[in-house]
C-alpha positions as CSV (number, residue, x, y, z in Angstrom):
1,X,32.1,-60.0,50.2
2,X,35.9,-58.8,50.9
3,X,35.5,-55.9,48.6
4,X,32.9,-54.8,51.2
5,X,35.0,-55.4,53.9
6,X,38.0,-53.3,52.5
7,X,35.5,-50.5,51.5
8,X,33.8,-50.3,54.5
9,X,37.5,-50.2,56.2
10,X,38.7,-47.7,53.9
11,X,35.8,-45.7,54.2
12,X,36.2,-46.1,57.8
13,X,40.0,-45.0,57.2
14,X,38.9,-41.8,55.5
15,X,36.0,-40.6,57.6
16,X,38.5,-41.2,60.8
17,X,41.4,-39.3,58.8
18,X,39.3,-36.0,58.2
19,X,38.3,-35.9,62.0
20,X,41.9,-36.3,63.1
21,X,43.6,-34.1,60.7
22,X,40.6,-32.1,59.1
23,X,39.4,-31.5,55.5
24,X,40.8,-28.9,54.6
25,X,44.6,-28.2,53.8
26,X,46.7,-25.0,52.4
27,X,48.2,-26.2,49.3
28,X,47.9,-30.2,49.5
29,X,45.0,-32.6,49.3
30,X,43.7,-33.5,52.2
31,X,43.9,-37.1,53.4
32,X,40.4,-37.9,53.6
33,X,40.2,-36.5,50.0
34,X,42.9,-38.9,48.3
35,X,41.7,-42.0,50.3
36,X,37.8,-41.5,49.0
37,X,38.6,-40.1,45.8
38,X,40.9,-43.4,45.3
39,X,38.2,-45.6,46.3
40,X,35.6,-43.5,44.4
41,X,37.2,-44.2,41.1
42,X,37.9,-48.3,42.0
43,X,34.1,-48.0,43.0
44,X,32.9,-46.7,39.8
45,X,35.0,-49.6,37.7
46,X,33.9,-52.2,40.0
47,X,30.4,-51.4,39.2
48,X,30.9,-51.8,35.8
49,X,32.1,-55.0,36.2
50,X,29.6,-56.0,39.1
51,X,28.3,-58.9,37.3
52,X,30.9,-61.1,38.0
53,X,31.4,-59.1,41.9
54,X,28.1,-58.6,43.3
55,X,25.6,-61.3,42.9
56,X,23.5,-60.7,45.4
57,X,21.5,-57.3,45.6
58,X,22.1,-56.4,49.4
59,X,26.4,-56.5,48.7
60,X,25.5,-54.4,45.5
61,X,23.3,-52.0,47.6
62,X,26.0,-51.8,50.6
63,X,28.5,-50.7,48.2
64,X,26.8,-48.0,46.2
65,X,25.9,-46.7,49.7
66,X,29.4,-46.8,50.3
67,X,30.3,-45.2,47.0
68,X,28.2,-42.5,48.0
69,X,29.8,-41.9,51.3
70,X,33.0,-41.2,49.8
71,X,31.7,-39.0,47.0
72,X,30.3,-37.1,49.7
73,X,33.7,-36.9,51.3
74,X,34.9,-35.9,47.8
75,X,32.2,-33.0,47.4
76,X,32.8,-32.0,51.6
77,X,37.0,-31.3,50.7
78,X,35.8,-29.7,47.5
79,X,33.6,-26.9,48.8
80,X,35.6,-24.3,49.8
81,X,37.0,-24.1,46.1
82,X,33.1,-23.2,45.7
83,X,32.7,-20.7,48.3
């Protein structure tokens, strides 16, 4: 339960950092992209070890939804590089 908490606040954290300084930057990762990329990678190893984390299915479900936030994030900063 308190790694949902700090995702959820880091998450938070992120989202609130890309609508106060933007997304986008010249020649330095943005904010919001080192914050969800950070808790995208932690994400992914927590997963792997969710057995021993996430015992019930709702946490487990809360945080893949969160995983998917900031790998949304992620792909958002991204984008121009595709454009």
């Amino acid at each position: 339960m308190k790694t949902i908490v700090i995702f959820t606040i880091a998450t938070l954290l992120s989202l609130y950092a890309g609508i106060e300084s933007g997304y986008f930057h010249s020649h330095t990762p943005p904010l919001p992209f080192v914050i969800s990329g950070l808790l995208l990678i932690t994400g992914i190893l927590l997963i792997i070890i969710r057995k021993i984390l996430f015992e019930n299915k709702i946490i487990f479900r809360i945080h893949l939804i969160l995983i998917s936030i900031n790998l949304l994030i992620v792909l958002y900063c991204l984008s121009p590089l595709f454009i």
